[in-house]
Backbone bond lengths (Angstrom), bond angles and torsions (degrees), N, CA, C in turn:
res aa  C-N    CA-C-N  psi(-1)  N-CA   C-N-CA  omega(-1)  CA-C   N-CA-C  phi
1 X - - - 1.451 - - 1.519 108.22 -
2 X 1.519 99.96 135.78 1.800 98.30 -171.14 1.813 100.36 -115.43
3 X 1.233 130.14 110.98 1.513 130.14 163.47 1.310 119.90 -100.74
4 X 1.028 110.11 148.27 1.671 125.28 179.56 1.547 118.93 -127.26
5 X 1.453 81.31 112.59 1.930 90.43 174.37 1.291 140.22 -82.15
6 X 1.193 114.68 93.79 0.970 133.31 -142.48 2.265 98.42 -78.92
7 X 0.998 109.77 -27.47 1.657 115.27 -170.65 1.867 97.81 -156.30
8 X 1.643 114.07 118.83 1.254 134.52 164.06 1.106 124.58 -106.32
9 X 1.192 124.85 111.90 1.581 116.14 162.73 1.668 123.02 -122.52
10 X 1.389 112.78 111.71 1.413 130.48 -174.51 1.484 103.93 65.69
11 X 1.262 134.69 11.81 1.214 115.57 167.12 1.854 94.24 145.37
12 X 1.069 129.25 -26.22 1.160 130.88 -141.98 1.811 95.38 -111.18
13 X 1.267 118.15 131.92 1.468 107.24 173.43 1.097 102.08 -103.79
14 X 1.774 116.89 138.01 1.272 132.86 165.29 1.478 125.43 -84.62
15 X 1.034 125.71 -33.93 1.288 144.46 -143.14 1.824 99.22 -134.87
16 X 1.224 133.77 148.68 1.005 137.16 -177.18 1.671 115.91 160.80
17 X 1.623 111.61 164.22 1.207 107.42 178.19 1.656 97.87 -171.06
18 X 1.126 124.85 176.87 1.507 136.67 -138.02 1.701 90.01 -118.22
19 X 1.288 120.89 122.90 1.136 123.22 158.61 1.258 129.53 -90.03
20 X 1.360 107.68 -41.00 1.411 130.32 179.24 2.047 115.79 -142.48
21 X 1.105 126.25 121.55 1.040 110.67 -154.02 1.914 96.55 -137.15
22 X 1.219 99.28 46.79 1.314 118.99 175.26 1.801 98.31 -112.39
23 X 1.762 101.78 142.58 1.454 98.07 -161.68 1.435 123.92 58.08
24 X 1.279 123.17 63.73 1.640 109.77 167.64 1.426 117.34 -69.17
25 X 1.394 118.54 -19.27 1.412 114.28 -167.21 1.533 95.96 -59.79
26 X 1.573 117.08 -41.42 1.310 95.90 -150.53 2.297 92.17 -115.20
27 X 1.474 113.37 97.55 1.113 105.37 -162.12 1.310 97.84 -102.20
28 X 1.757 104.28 142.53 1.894 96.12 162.71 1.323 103.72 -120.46
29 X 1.510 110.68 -171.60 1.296 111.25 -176.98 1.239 93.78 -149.60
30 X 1.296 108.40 158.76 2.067 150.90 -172.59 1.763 98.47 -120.41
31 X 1.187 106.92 120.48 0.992 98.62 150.44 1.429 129.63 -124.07
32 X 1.505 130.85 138.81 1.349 131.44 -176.45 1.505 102.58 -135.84
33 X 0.913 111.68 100.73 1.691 145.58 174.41 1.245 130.43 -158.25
34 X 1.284 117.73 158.66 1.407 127.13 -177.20 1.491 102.19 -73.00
35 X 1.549 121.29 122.99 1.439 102.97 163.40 1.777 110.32 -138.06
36 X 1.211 95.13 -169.15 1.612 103.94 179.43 1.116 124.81 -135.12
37 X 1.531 111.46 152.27 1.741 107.38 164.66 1.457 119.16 -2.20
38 X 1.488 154.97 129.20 1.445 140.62 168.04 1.526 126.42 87.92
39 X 1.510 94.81 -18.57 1.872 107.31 178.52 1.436 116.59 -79.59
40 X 1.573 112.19 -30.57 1.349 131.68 -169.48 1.861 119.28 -106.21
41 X 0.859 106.11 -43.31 1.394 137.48 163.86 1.575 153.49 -34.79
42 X 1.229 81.66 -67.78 1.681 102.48 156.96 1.375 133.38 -82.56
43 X 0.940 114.65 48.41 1.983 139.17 176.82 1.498 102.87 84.52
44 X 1.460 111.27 -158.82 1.276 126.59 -158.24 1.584 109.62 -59.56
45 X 1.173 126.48 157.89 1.456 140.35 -170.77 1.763 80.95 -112.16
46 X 1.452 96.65 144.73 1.555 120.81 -159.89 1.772 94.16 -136.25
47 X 1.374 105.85 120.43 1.432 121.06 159.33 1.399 99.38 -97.68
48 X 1.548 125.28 157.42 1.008 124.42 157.26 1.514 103.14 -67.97
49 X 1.817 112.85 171.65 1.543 132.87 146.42 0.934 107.89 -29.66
50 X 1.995 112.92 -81.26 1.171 126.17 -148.06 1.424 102.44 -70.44
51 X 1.499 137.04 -23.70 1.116 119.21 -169.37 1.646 109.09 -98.50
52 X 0.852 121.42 -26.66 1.600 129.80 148.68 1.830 116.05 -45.85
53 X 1.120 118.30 -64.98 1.499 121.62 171.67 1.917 105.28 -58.15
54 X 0.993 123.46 -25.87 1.495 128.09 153.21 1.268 112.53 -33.43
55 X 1.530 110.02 -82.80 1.063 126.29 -156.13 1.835 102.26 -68.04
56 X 1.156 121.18 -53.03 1.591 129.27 156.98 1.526 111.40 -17.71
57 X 1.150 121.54 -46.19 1.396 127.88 175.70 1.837 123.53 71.92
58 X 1.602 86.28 17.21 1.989 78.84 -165.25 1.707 69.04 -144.47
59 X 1.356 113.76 133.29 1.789 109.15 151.32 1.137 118.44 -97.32
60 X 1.315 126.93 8.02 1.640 118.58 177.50 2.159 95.44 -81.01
61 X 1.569 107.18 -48.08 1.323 112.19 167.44 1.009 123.31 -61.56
62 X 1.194 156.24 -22.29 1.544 167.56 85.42 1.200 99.16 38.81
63 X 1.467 115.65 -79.92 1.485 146.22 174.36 1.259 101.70 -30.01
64 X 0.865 133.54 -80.10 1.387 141.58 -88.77 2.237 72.85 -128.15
65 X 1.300 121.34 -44.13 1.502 122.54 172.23 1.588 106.09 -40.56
66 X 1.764 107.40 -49.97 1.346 107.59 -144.64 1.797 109.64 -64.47
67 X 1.304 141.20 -9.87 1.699 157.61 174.52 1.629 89.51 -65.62
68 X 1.295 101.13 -52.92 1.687 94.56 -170.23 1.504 117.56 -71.20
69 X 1.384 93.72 -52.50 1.547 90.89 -178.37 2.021 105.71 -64.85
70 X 0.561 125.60 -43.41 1.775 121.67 158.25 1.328 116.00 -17.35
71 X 1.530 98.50 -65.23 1.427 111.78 175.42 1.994 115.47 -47.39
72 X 1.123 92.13 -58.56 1.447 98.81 -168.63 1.452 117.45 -69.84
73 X 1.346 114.61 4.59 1.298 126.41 -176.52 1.592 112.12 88.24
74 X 1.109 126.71 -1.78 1.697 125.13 -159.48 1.242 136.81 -81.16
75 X 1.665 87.12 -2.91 1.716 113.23 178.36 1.543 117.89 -87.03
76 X 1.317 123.90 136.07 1.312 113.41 168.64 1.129 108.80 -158.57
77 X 1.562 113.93 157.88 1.547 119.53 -157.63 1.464 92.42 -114.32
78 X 1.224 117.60 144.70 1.686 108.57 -169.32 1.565 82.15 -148.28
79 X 1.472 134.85 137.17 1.479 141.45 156.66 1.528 90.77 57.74
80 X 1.235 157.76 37.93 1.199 165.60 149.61 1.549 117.17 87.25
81 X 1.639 99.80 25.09 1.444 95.40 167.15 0.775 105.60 -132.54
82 X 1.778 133.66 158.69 1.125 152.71 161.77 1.351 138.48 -31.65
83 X 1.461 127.75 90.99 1.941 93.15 172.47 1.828 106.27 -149.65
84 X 1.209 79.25 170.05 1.624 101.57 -172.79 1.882 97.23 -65.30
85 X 1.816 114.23 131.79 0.949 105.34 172.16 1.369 119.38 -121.62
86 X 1.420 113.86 165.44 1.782 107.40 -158.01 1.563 92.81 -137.20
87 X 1.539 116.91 92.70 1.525 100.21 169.84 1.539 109.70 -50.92
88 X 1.786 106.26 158.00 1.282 107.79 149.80 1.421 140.68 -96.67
89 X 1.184 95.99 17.70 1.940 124.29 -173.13 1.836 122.07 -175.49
90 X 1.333 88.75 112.37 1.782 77.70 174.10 1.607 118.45 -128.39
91 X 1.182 152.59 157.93 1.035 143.56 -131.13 1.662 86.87 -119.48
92 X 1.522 116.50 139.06 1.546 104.88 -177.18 1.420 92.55 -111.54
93 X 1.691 119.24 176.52 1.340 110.76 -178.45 1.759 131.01 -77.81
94 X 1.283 103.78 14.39 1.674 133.63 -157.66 1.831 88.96 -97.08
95 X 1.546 87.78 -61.38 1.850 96.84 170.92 1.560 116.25 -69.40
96 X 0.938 119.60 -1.13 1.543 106.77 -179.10 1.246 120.10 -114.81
97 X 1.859 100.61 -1.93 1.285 125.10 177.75 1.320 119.20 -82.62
98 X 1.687 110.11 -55.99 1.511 111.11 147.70 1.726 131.47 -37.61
99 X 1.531 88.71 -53.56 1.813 97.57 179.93 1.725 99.65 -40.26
100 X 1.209 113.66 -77.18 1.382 124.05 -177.25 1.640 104.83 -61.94
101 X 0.932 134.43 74.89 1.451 127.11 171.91 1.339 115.29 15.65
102 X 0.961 153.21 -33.56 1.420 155.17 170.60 1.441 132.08 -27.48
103 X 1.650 106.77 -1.39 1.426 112.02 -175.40 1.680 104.60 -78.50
């Protein structure tokens, strides 16, 4: 599943819509919006559930994503709601090999 963020603020996407909505389990996101200092930055960009299971278009599949995405870490509860999270950088083991001299 491909989404595009259309409006960020401090981390949180408001605005969004479904580019491709094949594979929801495993969704990424684009973002093309205006942003600022603190919008991008400060860890993962957070869709809600509900607005993610929106865009998914089926809630039995919705459902049935949310075990996995659990699994993979991608869930997070922020101000007591739910949402799908999208680091904007993660360290692979190639980079952590260098980091640590080990390459």
């Amino acid at each position: 599943m491909r989404i595009r963020a259309l409006s960020v603020f401090e981390g949180i996407v408001y605005h969004c819509v479904a580019l491709d909505t094949s594979n929801p389990c495993r969704p990424t996101l684009e973002v093309d919006a205006r942003t600022m200092e603190g919008d991008l930055d400060a860890g993962p960009l957070l869709i809600t559930v509900a607005d993610w299971a929106r865009m998914v278009g089926d809630t039995e599949v919705a459902k049935g994503c949310l075990p996995e995405l659990k699994r993979r870490r991608r869930l997070e509860e922020r101000m007591g709601v739910l949402h799908v999270r999208f680091p904007t950088w993660s360290v692979t083991e190639e980079a952590l090999r260098f980091i640590t001299g080990e390459a």
